[in-house]
N, C-alpha and C positions, 0 to 999 in steps of 0.2 A: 504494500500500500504506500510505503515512502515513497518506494522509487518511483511509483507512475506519478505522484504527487510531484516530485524532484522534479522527471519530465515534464511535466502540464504547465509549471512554473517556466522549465528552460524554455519547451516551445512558441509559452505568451508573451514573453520577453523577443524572442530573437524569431519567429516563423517562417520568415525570407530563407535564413540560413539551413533551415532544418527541412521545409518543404515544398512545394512549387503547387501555387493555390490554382486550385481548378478555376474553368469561366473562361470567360473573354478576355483578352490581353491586346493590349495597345499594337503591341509589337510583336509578329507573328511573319513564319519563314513564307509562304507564299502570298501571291497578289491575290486575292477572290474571284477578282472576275476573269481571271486565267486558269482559273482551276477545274479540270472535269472530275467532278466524283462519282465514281462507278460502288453499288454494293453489289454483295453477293453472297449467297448462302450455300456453302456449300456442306457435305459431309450428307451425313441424318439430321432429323431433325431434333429440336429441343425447345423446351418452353420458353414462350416469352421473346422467338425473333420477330416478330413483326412490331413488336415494342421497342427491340430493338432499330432495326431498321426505322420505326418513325423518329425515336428519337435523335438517328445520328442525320436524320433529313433536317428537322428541328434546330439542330447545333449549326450544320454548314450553314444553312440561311440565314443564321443569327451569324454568323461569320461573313456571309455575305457571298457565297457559292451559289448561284445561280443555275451553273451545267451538272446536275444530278440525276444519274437513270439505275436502273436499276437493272444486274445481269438476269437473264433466265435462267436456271436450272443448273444453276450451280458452275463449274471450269467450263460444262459444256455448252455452254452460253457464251463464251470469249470466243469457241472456234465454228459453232456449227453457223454457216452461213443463214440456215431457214430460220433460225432464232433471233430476234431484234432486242434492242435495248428499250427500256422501258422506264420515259422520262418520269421523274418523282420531283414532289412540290409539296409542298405544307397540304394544299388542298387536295392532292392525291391518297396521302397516308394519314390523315388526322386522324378518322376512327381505324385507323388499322390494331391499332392495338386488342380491340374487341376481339378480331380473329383468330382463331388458331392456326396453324398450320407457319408456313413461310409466303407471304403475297408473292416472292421474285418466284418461288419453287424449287426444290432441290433434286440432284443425282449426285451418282457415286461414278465413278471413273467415264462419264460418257464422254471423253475427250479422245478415248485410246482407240479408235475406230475412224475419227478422222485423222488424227496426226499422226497414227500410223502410215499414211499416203506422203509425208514430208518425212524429211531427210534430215535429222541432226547427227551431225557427226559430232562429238565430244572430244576435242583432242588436247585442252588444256590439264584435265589431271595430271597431276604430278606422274612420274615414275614409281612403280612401286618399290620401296627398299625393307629394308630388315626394320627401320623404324620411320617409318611413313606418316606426318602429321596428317591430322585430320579433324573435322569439328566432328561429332559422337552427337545427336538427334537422338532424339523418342518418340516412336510409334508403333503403332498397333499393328499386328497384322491379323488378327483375327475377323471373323465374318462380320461386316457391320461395322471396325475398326474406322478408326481417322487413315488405312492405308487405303481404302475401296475396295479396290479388286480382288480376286485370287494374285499369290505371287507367281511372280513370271516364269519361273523355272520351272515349276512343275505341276501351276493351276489348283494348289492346296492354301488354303487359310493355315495358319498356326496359332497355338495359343500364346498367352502374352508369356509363359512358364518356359515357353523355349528359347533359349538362348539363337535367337535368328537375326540379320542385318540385310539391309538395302545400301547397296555401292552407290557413288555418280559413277556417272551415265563410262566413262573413261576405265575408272577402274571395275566397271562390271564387265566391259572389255566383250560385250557381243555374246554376253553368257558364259565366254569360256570360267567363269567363277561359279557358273551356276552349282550348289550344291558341293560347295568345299568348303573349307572351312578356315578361318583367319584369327589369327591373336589379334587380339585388341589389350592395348598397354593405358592403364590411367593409373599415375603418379606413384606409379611402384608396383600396384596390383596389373594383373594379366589374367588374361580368360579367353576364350575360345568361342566364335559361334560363325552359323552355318550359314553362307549366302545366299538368299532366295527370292532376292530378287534387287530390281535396279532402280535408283533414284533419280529418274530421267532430267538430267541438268536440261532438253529442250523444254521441259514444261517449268522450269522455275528452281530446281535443285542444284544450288551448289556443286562446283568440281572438285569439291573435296569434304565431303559427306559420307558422314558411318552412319546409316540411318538404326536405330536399332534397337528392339523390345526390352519390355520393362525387365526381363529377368538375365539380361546383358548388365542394364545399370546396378541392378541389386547385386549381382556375382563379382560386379568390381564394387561397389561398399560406394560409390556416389554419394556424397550429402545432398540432402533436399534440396539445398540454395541452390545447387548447380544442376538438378535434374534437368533436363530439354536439350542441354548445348554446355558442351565439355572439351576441353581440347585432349586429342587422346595422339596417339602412335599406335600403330597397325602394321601387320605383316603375312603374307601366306603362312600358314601354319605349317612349321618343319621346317620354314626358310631361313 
């Protein structure tokens, strides 16, 4: 009880120092009226986006964004041509909130059926060496996961209990990783887990990405602070 008192004192005294107040600010990194803002919902759904979504219509207008639309149906909305944007305005979303569901719509990987027809070639990841930096991700690969699809190698879901990763797009290397397996090194500890799929740097993924389930972070002892994004060292397993 002191200490939060302690703090509540140091915060009322000094609160510039200690936290950066929400709201409107005088001085802010872009122009408004050059700004296009695009939403989009993507994944499954979850309570409370169309609340969401009115409210961040709400904010830009009050910022003074003008250019707001909203994607269709989640990534697949950026590429499929038959899909339009879908301009949004105070008077569009006011009672959206009432709604269930997402007003924009959501899917799960329907991007990988057209941009499977384009060409990324990835050729910036690093070389792989015996200690390979990387940034280390968290995701699902289970059915219904933040990853969408089945993985790529062999069209199975996994559960989050298996030590499984997603490469960029360079070091997945055309599959030749599919279904081997790679040390991953964080700050002393090391562990092993299986590549099952690719973290396609064309759709937005880093060329230097360990993408990788929750029972990868847990088996290297991760603290909470740094769950998401970790810098690790990685190598072929036996290399």
């Amino acid at each position: 009880m002191t200490a939060v008192k302690s703090w509540s004192i140091l915060l009322g005294k000094f609160p510039d120092f200690w936290v950066h107040r929400a709201g409107p600010h005088k001085q802010i990194y872009y122009e408004p009226r050059e700004v296009k803002a695009a939403i989009v919902t993507c994944g499954g759904l979850c309570p409370s986006l169309n609340d969401v979504i009115r409210q961040i219509v709400f904010t830009l207008e009050k910022y003074g964004v003008k250019n707001i639309v909203g994607i269709p149906f989640g990534y697949r909305g950026f590429f499929d041509e038959r899909l339009s944007e879908m301009p949004l305005s105070r008077r569009v979303v006011q009672n959206l909130n009432l709604n269930g569901g997402s007003f924009s719509g959501v899917s799960r990987g329907g991007v990988l059926a057209i941009v499977s027809q384009c060409s990324f070639e990835a050729t910036s990841s690093p070389p792989v060496t015996g200690k390979t930096r990387a940034r280390m991700t968290i995701n699902s690969f289970e059915k219904g996961g933040d990853g969408g699809g089945p993985s790529e190698c062999d069209g199975r879901y996994r559960s989050n209990t298996e030590k499984v990763v997603a490469l960029s797009t360079g070091w997945y290397d055309h599959g030749r990783r599919c279904l081997k397996h790679i040390t991953i090194n964080y700050k002393g500890r090391t562990t092993t887990a299986k590549v099952v799929d690719e973290c396609d740097t064309g759709k937005g993924c880093g060329d230097t990405i360990v993408d990788a389930s929750r029972a990868v972070w847990n088996a290297l002892g991760v603290p909470k602070s740094e769950i998401g994004d970790a810098r690790v060292t990685w190598s072929d397993a036996g290399s």
